[in-house]
C-alpha positions as CSV (number, residue, x, y, z in Angstrom):
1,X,47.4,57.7,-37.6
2,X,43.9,56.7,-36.0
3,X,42.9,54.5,-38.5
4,X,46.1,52.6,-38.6
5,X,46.0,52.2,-34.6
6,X,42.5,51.2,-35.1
7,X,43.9,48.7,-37.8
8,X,46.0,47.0,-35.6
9,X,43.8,46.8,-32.6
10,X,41.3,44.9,-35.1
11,X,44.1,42.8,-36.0
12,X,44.9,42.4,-32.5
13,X,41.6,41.5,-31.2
14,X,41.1,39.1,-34.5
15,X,44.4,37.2,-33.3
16,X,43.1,37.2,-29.8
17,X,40.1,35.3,-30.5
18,X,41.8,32.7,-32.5
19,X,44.2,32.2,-29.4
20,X,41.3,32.1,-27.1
21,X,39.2,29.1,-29.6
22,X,42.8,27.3,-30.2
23,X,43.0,27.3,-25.9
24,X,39.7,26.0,-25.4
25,X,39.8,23.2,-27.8
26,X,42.9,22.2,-26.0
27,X,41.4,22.6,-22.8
28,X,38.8,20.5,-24.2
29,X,40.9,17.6,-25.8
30,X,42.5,17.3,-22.4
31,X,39.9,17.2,-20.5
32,X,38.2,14.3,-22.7
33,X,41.7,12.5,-22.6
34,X,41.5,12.4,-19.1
35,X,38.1,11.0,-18.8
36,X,38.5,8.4,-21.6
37,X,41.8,7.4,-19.2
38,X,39.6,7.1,-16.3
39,X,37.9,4.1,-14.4
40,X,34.5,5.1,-14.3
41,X,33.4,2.4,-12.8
42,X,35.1,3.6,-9.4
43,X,33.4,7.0,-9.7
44,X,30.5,7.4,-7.1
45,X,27.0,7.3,-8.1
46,X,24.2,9.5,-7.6
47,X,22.2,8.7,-4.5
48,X,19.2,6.9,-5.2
49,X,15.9,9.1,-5.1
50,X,13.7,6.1,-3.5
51,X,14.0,5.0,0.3
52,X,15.5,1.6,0.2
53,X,12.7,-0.7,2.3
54,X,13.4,-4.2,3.7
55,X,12.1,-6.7,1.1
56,X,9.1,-8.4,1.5
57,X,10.2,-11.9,0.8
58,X,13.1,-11.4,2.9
59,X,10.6,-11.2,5.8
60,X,10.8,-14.9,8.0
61,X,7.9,-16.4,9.7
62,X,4.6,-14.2,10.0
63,X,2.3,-16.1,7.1
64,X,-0.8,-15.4,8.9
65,X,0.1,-11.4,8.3
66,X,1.7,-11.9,5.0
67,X,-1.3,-13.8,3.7
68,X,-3.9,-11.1,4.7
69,X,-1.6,-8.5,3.4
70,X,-1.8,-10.3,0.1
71,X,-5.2,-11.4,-0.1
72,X,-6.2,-7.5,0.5
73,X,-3.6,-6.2,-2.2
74,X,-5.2,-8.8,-4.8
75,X,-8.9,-7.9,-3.9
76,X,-9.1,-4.5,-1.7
77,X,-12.9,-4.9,-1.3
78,X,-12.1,-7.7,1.7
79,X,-11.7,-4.5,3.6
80,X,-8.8,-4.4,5.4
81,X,-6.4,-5.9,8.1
82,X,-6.2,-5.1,11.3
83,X,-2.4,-6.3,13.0
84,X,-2.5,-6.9,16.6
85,X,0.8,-8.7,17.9
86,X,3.4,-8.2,20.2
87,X,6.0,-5.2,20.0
88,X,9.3,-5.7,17.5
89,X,7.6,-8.7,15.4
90,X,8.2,-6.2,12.1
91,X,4.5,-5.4,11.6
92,X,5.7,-1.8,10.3
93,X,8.2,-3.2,8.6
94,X,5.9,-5.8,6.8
95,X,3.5,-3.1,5.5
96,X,6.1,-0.9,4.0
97,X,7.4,-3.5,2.4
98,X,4.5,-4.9,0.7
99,X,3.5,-1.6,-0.3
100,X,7.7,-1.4,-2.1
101,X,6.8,-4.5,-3.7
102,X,3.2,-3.6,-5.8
103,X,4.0,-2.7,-9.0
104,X,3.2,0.9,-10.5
105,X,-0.1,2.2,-11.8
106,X,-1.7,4.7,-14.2
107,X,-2.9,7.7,-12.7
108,X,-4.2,11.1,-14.4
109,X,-0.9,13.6,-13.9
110,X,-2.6,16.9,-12.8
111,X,-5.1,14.6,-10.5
112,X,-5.1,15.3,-6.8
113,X,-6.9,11.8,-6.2
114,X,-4.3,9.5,-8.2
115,X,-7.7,8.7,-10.2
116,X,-8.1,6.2,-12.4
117,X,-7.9,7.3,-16.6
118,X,-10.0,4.6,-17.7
119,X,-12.4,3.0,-15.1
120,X,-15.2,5.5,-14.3
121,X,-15.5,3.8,-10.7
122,X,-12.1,5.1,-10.3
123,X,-12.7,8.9,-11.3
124,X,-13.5,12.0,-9.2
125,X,-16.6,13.6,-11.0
126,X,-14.9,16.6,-12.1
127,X,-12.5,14.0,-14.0
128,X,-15.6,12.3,-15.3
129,X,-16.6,15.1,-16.8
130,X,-13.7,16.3,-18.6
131,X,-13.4,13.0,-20.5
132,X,-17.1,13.6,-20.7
133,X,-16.5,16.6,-22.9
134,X,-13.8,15.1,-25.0
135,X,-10.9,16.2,-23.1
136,X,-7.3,14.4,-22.9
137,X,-6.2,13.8,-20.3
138,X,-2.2,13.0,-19.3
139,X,-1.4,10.0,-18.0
140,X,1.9,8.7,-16.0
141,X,2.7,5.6,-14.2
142,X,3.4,5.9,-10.4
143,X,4.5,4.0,-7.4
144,X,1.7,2.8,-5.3
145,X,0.9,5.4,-2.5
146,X,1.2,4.1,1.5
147,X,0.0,7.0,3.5
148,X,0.7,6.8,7.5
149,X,-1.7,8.1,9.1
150,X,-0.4,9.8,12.3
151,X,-2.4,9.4,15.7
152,X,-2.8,13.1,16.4
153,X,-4.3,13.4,13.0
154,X,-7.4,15.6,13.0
155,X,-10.6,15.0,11.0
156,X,-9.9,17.9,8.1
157,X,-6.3,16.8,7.2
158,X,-8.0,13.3,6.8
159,X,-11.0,14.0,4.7
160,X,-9.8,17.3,3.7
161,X,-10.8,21.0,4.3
162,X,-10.9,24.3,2.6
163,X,-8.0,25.9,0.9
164,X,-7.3,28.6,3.0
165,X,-4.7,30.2,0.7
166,X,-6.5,30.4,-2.3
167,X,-9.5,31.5,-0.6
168,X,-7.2,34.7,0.8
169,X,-5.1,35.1,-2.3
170,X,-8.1,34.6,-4.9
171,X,-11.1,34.6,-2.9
172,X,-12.5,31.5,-4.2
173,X,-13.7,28.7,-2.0
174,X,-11.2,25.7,-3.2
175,X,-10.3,22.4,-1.6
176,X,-7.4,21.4,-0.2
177,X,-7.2,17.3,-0.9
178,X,-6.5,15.4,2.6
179,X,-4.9,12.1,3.8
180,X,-7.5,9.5,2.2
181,X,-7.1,11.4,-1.6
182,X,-3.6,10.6,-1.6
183,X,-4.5,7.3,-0.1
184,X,-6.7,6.2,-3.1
185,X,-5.6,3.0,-4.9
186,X,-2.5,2.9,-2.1
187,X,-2.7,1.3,1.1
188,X,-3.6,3.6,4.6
189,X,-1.8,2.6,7.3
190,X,-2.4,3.8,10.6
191,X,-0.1,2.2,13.7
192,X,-1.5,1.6,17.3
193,X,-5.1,1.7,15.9
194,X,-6.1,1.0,19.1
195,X,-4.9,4.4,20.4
196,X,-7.3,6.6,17.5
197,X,-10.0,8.3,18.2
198,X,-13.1,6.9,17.6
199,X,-14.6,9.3,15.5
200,X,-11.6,9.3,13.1
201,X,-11.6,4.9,12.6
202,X,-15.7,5.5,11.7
203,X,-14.3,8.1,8.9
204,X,-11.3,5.2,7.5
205,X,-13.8,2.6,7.6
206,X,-16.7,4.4,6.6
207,X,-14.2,5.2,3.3
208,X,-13.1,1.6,3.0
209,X,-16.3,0.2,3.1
210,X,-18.2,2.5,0.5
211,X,-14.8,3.6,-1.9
212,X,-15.9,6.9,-1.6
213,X,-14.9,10.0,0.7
214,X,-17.9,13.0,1.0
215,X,-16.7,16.1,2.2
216,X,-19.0,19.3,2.8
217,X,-17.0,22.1,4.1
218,X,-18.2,25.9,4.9
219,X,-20.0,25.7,1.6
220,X,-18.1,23.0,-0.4
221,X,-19.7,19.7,-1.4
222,X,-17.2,17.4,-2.7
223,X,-17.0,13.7,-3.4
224,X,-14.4,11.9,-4.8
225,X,-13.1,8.1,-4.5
226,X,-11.2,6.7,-1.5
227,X,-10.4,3.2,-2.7
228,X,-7.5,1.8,-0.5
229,X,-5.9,-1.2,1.8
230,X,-6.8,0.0,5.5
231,X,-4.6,-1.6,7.2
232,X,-4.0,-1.4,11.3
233,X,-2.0,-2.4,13.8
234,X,-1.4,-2.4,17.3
235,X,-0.4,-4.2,20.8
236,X,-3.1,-5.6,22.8
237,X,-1.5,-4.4,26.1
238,X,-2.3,-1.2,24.8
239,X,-6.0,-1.9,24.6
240,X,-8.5,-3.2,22.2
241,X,-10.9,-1.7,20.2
242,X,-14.5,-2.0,20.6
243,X,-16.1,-4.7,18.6
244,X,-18.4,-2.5,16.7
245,X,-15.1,-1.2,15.1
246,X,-13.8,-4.4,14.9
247,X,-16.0,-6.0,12.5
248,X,-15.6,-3.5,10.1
249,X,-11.9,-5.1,9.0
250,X,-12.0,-7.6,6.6
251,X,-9.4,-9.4,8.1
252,X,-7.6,-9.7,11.6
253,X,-4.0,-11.3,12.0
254,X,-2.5,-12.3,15.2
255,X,1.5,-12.7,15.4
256,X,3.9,-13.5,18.2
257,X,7.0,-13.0,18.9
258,X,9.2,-15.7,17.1
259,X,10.0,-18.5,19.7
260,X,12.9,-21.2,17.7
261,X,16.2,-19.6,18.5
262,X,17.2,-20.6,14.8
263,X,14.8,-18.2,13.3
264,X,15.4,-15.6,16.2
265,X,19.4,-15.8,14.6
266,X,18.2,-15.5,11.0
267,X,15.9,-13.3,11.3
268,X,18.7,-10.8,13.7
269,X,21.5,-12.1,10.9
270,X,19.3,-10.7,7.9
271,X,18.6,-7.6,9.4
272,X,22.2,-7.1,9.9
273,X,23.2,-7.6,6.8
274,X,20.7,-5.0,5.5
275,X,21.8,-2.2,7.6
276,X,25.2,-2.8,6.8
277,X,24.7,-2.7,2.9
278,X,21.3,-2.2,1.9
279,X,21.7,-2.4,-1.8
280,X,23.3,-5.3,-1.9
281,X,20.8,-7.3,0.6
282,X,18.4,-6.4,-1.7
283,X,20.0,-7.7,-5.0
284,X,19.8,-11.1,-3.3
285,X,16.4,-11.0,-3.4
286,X,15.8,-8.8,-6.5
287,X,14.2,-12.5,-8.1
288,X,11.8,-13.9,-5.5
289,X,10.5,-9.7,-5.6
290,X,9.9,-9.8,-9.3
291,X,8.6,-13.3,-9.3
292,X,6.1,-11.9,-6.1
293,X,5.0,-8.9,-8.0
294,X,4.3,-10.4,-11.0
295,X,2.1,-13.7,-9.1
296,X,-0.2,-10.7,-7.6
297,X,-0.4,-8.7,-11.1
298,X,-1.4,-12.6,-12.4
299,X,-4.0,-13.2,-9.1
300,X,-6.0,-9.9,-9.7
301,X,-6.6,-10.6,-13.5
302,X,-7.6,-13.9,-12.7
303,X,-10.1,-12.6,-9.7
304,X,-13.4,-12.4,-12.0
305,X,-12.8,-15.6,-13.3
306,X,-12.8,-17.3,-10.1
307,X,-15.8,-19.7,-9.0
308,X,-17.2,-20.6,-5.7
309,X,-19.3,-23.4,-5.6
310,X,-22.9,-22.9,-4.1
311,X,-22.5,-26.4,-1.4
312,X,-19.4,-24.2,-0.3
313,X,-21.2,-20.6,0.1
314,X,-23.2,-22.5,2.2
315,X,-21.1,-24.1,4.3
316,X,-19.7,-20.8,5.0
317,X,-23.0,-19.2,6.1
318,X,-23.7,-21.9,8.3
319,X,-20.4,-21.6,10.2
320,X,-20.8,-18.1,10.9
321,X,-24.4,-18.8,11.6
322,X,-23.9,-21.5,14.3
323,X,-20.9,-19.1,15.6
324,X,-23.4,-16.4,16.2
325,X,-21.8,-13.4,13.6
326,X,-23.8,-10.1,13.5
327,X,-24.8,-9.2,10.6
328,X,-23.4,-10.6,7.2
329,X,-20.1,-8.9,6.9
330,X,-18.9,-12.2,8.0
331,X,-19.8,-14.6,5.1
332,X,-19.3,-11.4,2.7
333,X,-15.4,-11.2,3.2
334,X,-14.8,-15.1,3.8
335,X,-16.0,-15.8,-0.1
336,X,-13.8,-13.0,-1.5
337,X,-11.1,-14.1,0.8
338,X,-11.0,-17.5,-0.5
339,X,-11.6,-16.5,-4.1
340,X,-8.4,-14.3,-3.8
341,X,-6.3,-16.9,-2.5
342,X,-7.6,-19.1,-5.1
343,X,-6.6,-16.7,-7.6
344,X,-3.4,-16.0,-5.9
345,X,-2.7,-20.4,-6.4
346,X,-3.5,-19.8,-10.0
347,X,-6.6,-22.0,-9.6
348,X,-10.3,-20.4,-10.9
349,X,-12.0,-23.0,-8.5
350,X,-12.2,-22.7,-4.7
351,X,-11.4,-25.7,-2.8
352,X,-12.5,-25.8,0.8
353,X,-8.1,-26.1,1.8
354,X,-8.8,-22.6,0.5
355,X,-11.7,-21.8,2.9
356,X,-9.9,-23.2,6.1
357,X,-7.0,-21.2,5.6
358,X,-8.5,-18.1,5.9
359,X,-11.8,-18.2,7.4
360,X,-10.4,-18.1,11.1
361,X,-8.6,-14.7,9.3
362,X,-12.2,-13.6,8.8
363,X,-14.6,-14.5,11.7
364,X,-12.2,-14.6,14.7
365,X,-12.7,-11.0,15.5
366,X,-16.7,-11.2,15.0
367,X,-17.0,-13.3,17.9
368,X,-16.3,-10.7,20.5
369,X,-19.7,-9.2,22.2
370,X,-18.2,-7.9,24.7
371,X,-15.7,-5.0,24.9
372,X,-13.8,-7.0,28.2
373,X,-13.6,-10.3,26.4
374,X,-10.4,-11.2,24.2
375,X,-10.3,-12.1,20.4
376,X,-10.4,-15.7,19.9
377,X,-7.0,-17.3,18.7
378,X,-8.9,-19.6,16.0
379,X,-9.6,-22.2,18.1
380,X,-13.5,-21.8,18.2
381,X,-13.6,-21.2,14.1
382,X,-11.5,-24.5,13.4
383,X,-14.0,-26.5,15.6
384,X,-16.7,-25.1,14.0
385,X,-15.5,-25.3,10.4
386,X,-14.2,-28.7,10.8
387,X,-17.3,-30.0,12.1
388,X,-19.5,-27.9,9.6
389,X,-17.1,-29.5,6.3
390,X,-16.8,-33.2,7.9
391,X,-13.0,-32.8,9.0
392,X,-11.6,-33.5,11.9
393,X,-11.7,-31.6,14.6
394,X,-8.4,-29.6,15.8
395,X,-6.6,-30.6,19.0
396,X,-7.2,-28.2,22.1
């Protein structure tokens, strides 16, 4: 009696299952029906991961900023910009959305310091020396990094300190990468410049200038490269910094507040539309973005190739000569400025139209001796430079 129940609970179980299979599959088929009847096209989409930014060529008036922005993006070793202009004339806005608009780079995966995987003047030494001993190395493309660096930043986040959980958990002495390692090959933005502490500019520039960032820390000793687009801004109103400081951007734009009530309306009338539907502002200018990127990609493989003659090198010392410039940083970032924008015209030649567009970019900050007098507009560079090439002179 037993082994018949048992029979026909095996039976039953058997018969079970194939109900169970014969339900899903229906299940199934409906379920597919229903999505092959639907309009997918009216689901909603995902979110997109990425923070949608204001397009750069979107952005009306402001060439004096946008060119230095460029110029510095196609050759970082000008040295920076520093931005000083009136509040609400879209300085922040400008920087993020140049940095939106470079095009991704290669980096080493498991790097800290978004090194290089090719170019040794790129790599930390402890990445030199694993390729060094044959290692492989993985490799992924990334979005170029802008890091903002906040004012009440303090020297070890920037430059980097000790890893204090490691050296708890494993008692090891490790470090813990700062700000400038994840600005390397990015751009370092720090707003109201003007309002840093000193000692903290010394360490940016001091990074800029040499590519490098040296930390020694309770026992650690670590170098590795800091090769970025230090770029500041500020108001005047606010205060200046001191000319020492100064001179150590490459570059120093002035804006104002746009004055033609037609571009005041545009410029109002754009921003509008973006807030109201981002996504589709920027499909409007999804061309003039690609077409952008792809004119700096060209400039920057074209940089080496690009000649300045020696009458014109001249020329350019003896401007910043008879305007009295400290030192030589002066004529240094003037011929590199010229060759970039060159380079960015397509042209491997520098033609002085190249040189008076960006030298009052260069010098007019250099000029300031002392820390009560106010940055020239330009005026004083044009005269010189005009008189130095045999133009004529601009009108007061």
């Amino acid at each position: 009696m037993s082994s018949s129940c048992c029979g026909r609970t095996s039976q039953n179980l058997y018969n079970g299952k194939d109900q169970l299979i014969t339900y899903t599959k229906n299940i199934v088929s409906l379920v597919a029906e229903a999505v092959n009847n639907q309009n997918l096209s009216s689901l909603p989409t995902a979110p997109q991961a990425r923070r949608v930014v204001f397009p750069f060529t979107a952005i009306v008036g402001q060439e004096e900023m946008k060119l230095a922005l460029i110029l510095n993006v196609i050759d970082p070793k000008i040295g920076g910009v520093m931005i000083m202009g009136d509040r609400g004339t879209g300085k922040s806005t400008t920087i993020r959305a140049l940095a939106d608009l470079l095009p991704e780079i290669e980096v080493v995966a498991d790097d800290p310091f978004n090194c290089h995987p090719t170019d040794p003047d790129l790599m930390s030494d402890e990445l030199r020396q694993r390729i060094t001993n044959g290692e492989i190395v993985p490799v992924e493309p990334r979005k170029v990094q802008m890091v903002d660096l906040p004012l009440g930043a303090t020297e070890d986040r920037v430059c980097g300190t000790i890893d204090i959980e490691k050296a708890l958990s494993e008692g090891v002495k490790a470090f813990e990468p700062g700000l400038l390692a994840k600005a390397n090959r990015g751009i370092l933005y720090v707003d109201e410049v003007n309002l840093l502490d000193d000692h903290l500019v010394d360490v940016l520039l001091d990074s800029a200038a040499s590519g490098w960032n040296t930390v020694e820390r309770e026992g650690i000793s670590i170098r590795h490269p800091a090769r970025f687009v230090l770029v500041g801004s500020g108001n005047p109103e606010e205060g200046e910094l001191r000319p020492q400081l100064l001179d150590r951007f490459g570059m120093h734009a002035e804006i104002r507040t746009v004055k033609e009530p037609n571009l005041r309306v545009q410029i109002v009338e754009q921003r509008t539309d973006f807030d109201q539907n981002p996504h589709e502002f920027l499909g409007q200018y999804q061309s003039p973005q690609e077409q952008l990127q792809a004119k700096l990609v060209t400039a920057q493989e074209l940089l080496p190739k690009v000649e300045l003659d020696y009458d014109l090198r001249l020329k350019i010392s003896q401007v910043c000569a008879e305007l009295d410039v400290d030192g030589l940083r002066g004529d240094i970032v003037t011929n590199r400025a010229a060759k970039a924008l060159a380079s960015f015209e397509g042209r491997n030649e520098v033609t002085v139209d190249d040189i008076g567009r960006i030298i009052t970019l260069c010098l007019r900050h250099r000029l300031r001796k002392d820390p009560l007098e106010s940055i020239d507009s330009g005026y004083k560079v044009q005269k010189v430079f005009c008189r130095v090439f045999g133009l004529a002179e601009p009108e007061n």
